[in-house]
Biopython code that builds the backbone (N, CA, C, O; Angstrom):
import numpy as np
from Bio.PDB.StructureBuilder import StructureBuilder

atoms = [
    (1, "UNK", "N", (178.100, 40.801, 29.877)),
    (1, "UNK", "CA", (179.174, 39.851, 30.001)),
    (1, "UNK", "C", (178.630, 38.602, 30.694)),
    (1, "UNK", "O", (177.664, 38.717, 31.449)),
    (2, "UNK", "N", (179.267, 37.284, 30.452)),
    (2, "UNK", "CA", (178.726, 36.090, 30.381)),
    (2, "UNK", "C", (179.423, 35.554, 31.736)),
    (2, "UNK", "O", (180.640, 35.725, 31.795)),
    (3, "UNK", "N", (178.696, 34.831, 32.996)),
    (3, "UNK", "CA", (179.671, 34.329, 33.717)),
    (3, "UNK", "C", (179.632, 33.130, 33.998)),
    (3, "UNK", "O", (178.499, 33.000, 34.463)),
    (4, "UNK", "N", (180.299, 31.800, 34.036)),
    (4, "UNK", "CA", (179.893, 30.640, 34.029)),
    (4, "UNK", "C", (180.940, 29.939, 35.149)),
    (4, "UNK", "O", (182.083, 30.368, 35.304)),
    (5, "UNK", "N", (180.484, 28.995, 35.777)),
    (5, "UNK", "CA", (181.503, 28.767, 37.055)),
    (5, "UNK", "C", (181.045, 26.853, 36.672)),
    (5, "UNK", "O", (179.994, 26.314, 36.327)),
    (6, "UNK", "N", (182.279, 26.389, 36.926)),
    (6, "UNK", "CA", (181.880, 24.979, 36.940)),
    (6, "UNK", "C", (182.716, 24.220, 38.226)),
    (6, "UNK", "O", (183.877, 24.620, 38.305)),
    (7, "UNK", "N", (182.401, 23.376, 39.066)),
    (7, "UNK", "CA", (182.725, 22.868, 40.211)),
    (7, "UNK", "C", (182.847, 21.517, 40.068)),
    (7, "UNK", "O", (182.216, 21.022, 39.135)),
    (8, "UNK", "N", (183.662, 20.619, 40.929)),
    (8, "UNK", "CA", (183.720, 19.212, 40.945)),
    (8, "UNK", "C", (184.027, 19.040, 42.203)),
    (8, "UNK", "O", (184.511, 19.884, 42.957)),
    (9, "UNK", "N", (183.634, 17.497, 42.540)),
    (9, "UNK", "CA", (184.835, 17.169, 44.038)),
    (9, "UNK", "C", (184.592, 15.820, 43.908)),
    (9, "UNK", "O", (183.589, 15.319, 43.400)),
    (10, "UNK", "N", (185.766, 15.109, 44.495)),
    (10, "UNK", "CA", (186.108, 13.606, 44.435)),
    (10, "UNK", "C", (186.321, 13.773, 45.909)),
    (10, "UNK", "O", (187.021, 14.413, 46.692)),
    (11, "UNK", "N", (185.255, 12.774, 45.893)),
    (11, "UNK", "CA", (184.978, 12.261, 47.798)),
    (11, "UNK", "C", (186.187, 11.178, 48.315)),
    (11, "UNK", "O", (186.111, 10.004, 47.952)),
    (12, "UNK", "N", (187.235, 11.608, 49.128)),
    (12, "UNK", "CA", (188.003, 10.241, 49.757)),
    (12, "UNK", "C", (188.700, 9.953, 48.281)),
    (12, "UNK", "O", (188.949, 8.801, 47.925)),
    (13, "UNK", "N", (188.999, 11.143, 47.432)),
    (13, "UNK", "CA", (190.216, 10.860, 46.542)),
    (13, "UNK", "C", (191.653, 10.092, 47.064)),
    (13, "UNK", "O", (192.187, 9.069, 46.636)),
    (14, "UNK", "N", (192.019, 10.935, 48.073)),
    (14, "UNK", "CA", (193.423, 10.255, 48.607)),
    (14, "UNK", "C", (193.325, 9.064, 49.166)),
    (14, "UNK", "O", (192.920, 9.229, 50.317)),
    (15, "UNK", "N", (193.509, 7.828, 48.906)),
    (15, "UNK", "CA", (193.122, 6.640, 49.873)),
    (15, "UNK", "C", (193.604, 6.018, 51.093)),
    (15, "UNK", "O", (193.021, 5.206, 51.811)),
    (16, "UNK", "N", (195.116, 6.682, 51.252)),
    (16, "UNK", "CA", (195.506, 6.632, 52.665)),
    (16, "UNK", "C", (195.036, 7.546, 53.535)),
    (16, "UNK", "O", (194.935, 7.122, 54.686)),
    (17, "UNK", "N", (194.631, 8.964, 53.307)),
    (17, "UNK", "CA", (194.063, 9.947, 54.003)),
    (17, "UNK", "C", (192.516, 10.183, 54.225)),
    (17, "UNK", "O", (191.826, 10.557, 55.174)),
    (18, "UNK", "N", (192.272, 9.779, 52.861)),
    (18, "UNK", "CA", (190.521, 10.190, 52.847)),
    (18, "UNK", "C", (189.742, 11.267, 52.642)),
    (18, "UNK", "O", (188.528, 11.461, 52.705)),
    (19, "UNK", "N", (191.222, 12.315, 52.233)),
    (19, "UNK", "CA", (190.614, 13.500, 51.918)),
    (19, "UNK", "C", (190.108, 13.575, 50.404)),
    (19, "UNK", "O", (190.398, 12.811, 49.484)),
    (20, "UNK", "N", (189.097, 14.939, 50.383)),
    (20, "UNK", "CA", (188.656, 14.994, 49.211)),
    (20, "UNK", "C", (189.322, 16.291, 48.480)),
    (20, "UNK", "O", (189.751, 17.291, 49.056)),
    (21, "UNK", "N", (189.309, 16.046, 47.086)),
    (21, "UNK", "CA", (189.830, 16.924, 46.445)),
    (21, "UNK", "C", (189.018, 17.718, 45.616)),
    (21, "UNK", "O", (188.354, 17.081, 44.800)),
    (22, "UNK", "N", (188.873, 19.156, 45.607)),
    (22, "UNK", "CA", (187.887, 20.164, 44.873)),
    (22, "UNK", "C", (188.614, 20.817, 43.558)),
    (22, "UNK", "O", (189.774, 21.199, 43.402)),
    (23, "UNK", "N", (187.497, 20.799, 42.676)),
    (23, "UNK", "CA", (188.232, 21.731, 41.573)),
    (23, "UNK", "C", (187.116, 22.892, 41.412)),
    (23, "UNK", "O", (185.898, 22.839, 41.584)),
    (24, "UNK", "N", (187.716, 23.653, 41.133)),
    (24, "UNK", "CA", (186.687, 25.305, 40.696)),
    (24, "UNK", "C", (187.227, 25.759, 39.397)),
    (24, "UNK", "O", (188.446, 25.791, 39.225)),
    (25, "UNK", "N", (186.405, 26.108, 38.482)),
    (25, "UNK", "CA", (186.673, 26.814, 37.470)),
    (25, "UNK", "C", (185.672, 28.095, 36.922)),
    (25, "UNK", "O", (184.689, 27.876, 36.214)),
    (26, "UNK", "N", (186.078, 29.451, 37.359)),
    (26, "UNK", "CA", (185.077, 30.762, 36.539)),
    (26, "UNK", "C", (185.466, 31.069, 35.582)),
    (26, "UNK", "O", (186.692, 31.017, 35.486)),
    (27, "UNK", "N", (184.720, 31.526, 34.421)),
    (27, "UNK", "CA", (185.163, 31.731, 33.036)),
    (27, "UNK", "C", (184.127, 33.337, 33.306)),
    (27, "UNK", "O", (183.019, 33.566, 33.790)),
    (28, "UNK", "N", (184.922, 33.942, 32.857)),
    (28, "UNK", "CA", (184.163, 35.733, 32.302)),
    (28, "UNK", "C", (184.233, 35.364, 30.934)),
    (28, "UNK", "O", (185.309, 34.896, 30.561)),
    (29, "UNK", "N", (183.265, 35.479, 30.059)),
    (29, "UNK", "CA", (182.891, 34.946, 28.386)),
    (29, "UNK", "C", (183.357, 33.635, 28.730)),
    (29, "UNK", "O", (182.874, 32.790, 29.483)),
    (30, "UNK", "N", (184.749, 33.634, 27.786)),
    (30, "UNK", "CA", (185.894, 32.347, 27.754)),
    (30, "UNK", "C", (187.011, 32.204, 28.213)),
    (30, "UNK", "O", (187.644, 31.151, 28.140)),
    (31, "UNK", "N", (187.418, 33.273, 28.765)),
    (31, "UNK", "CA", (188.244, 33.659, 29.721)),
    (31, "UNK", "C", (188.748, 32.965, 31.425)),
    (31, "UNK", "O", (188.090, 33.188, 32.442)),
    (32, "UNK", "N", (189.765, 32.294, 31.399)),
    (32, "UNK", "CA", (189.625, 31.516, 32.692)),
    (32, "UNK", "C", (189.749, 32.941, 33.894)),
    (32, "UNK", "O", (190.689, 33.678, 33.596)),
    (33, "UNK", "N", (189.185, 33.267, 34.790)),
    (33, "UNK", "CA", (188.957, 34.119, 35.530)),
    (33, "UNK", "C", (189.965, 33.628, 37.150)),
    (33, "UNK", "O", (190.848, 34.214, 37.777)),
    (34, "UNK", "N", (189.165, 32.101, 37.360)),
    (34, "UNK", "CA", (189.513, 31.871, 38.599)),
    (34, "UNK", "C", (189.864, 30.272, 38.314)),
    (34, "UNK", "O", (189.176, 29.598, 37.548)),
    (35, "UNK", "N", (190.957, 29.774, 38.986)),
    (35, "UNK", "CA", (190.817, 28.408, 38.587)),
    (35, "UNK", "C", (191.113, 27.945, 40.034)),
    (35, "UNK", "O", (191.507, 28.941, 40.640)),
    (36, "UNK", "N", (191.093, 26.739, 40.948)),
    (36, "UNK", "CA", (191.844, 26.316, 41.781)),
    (36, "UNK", "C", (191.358, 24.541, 41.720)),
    (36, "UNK", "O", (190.510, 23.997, 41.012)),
    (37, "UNK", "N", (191.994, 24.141, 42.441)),
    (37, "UNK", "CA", (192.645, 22.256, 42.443)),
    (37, "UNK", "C", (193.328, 22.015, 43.842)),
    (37, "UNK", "O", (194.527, 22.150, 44.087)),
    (38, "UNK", "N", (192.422, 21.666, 44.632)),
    (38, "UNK", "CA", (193.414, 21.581, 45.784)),
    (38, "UNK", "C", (192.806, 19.924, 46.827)),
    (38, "UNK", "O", (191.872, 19.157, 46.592)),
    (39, "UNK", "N", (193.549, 19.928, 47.640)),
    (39, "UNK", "CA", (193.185, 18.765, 48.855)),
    (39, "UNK", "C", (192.331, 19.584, 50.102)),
    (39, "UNK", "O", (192.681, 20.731, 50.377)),
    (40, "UNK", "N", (191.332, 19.020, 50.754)),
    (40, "UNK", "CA", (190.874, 19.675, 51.257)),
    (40, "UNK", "C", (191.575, 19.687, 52.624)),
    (40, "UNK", "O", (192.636, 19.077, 52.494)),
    (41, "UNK", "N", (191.404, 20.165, 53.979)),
    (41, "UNK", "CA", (192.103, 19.824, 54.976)),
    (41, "UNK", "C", (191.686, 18.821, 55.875)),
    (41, "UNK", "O", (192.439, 18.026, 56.437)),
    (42, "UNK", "N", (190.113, 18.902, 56.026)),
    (42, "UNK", "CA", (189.444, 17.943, 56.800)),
    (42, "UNK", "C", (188.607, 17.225, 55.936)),
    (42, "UNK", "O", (188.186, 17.446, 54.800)),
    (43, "UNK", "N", (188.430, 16.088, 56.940)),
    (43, "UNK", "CA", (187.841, 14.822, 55.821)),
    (43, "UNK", "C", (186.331, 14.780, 55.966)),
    (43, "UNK", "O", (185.753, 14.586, 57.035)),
    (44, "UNK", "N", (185.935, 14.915, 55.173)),
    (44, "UNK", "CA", (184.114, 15.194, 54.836)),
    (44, "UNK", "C", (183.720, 13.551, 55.048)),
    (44, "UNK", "O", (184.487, 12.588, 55.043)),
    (45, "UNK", "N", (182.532, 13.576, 55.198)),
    (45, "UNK", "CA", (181.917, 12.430, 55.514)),
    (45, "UNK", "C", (181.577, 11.398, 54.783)),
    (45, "UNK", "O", (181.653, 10.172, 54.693)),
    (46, "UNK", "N", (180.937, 12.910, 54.007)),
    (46, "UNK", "CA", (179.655, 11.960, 52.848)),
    (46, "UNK", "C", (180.493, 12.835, 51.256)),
    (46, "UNK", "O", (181.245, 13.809, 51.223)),
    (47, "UNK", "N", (179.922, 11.934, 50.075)),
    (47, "UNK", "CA", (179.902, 12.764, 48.699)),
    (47, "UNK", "C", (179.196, 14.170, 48.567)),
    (47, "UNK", "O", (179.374, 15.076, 47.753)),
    (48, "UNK", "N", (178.054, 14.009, 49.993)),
    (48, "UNK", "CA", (177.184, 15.270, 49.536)),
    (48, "UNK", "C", (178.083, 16.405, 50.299)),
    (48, "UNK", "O", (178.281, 17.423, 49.637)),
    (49, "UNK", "N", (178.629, 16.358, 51.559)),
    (49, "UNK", "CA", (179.222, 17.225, 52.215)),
    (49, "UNK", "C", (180.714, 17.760, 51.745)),
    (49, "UNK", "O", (181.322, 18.714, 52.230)),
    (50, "UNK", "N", (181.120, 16.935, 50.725)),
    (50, "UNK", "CA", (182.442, 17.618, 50.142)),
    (50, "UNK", "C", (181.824, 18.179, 48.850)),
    (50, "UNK", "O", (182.699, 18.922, 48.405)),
    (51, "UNK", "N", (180.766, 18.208, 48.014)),
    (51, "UNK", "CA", (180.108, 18.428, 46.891)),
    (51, "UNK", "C", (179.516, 19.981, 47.945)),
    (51, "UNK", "O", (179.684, 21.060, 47.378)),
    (52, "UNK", "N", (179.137, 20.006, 48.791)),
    (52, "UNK", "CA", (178.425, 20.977, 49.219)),
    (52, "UNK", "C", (179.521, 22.271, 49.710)),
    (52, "UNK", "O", (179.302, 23.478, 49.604)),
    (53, "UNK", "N", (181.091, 21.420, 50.427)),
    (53, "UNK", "CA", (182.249, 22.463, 50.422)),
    (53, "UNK", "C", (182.372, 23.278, 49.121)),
    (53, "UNK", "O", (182.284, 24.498, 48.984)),
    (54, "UNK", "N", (182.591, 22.353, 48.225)),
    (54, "UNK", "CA", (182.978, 22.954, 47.307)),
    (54, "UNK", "C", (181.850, 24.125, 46.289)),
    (54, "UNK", "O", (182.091, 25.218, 45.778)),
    (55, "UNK", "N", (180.801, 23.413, 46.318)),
    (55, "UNK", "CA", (179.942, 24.754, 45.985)),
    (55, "UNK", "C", (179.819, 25.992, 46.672)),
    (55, "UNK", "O", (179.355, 26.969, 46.086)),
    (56, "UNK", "N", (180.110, 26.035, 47.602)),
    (56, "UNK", "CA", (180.130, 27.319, 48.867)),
    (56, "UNK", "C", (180.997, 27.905, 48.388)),
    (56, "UNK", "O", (180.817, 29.100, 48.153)),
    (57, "UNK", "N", (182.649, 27.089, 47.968)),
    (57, "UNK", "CA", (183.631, 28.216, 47.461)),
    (57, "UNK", "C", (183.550, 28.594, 46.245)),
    (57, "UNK", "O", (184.318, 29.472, 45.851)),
    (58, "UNK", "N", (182.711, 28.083, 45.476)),
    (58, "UNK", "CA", (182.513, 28.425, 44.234)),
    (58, "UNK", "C", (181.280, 29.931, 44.018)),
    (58, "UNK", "O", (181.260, 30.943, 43.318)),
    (59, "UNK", "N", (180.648, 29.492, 44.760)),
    (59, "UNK", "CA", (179.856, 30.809, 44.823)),
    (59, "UNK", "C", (180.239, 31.676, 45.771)),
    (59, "UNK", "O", (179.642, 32.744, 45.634)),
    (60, "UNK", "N", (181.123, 31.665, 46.841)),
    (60, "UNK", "CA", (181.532, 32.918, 47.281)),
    (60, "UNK", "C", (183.043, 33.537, 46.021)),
    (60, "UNK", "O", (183.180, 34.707, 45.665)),
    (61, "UNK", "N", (183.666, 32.739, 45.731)),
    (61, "UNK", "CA", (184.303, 33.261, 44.310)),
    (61, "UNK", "C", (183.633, 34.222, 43.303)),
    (61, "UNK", "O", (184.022, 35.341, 42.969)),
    (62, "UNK", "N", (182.147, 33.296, 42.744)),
    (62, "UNK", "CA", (181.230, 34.054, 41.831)),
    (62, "UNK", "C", (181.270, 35.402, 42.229)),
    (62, "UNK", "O", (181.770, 36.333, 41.598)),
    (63, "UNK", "N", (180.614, 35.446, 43.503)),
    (63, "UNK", "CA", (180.268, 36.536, 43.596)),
    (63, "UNK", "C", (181.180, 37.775, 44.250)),
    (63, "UNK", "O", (180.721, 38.777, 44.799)),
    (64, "UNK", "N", (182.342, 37.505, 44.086)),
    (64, "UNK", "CA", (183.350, 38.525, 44.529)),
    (64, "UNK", "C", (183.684, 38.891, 43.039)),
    (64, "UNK", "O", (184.009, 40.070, 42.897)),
    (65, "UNK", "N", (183.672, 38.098, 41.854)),
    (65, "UNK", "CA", (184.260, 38.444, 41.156)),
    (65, "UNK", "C", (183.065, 39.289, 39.960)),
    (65, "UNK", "O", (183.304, 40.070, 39.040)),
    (66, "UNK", "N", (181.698, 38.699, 40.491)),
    (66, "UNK", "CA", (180.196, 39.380, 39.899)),
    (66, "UNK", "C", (180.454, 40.849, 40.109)),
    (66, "UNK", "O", (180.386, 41.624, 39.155)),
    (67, "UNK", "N", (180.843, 41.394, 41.720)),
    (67, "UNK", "CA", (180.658, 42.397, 42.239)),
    (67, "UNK", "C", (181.835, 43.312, 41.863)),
    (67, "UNK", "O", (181.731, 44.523, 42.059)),
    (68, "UNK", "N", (183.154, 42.686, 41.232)),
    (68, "UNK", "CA", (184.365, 43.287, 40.963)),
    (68, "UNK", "C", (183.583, 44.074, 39.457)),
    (68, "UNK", "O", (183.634, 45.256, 39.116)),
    (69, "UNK", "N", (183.028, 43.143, 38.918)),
    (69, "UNK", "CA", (183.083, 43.634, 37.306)),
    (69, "UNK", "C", (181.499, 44.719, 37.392)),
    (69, "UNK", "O", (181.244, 45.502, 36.477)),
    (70, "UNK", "N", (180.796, 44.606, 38.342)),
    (70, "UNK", "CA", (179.781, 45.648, 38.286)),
    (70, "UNK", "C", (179.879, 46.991, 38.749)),
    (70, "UNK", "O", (179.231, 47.937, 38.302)),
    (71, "UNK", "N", (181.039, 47.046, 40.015)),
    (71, "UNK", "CA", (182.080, 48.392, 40.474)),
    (71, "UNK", "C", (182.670, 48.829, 39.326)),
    (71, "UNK", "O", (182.863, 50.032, 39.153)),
    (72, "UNK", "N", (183.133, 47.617, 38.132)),
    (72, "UNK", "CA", (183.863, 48.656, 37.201)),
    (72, "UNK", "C", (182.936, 49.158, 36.396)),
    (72, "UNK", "O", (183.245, 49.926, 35.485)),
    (73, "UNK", "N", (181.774, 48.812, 36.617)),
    (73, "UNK", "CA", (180.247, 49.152, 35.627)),
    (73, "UNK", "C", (179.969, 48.087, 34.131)),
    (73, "UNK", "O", (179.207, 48.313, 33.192)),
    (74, "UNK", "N", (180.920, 46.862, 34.353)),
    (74, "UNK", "CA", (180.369, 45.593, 33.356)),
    (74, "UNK", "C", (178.731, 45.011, 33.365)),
    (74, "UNK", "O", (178.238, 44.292, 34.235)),
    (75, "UNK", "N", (178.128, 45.484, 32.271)),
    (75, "UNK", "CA", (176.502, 44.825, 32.741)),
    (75, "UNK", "C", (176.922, 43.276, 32.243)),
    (75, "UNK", "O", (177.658, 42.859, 31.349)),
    (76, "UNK", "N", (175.895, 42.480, 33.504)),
    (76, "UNK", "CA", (176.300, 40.714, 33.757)),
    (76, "UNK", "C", (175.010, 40.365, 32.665)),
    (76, "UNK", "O", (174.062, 41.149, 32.607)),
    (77, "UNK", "N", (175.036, 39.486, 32.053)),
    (77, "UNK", "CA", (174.111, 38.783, 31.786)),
    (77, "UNK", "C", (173.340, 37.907, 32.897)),
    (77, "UNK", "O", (173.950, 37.049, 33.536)),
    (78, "UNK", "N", (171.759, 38.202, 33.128)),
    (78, "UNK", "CA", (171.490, 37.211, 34.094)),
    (78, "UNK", "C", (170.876, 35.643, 33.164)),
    (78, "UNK", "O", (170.458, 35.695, 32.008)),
    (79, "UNK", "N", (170.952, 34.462, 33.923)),
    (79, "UNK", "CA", (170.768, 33.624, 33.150)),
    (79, "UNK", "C", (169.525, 32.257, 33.835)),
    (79, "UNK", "O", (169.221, 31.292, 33.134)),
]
sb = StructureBuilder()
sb.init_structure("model")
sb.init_model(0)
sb.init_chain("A")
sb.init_seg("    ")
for serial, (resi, resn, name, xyz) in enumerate(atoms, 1):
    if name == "N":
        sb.init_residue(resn, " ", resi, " ")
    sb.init_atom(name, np.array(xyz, "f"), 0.0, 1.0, " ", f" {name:<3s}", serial, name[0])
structure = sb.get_structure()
């Protein structure tokens, strides 16, 4: 089984606040698995430090949901 995760973040999206906004998306094959879209709470500095939030939640996602489908005994494709 195929797992593909794609991430974004817009640095200082909100312009009165300055917060940044993250998107996450996991697909199992083609399957949306995990999706989320949110505001973050605290205001990141830089493009790299809200780009770097958001990869952290993206791979602790991955891999809760890697480890769900290998307990049920799904072999992952590695890639």
């Amino acid at each position: 089984m195929e797992i593909t995760a794609f991430v974004s973040s817009d640095h200082a999206h909100d312009k009165m606040t300055r917060k940044s906004i993250n998107g996450l998306l996991i697909l199992v094959r083609s399957t949306t698995e995990y999706f989320l879209s949110k505001h973050k709470g605290a205001i990141a500095t830089s493009t790299y430090g809200a780009e770097f939030c958001a990869m952290k939640t993206v791979v602790e996602e991955f891999q809760s949901i890697r480890y769900m489908l290998c307990c049920l005994g799904v072999k992952i494709i590695h890639g």
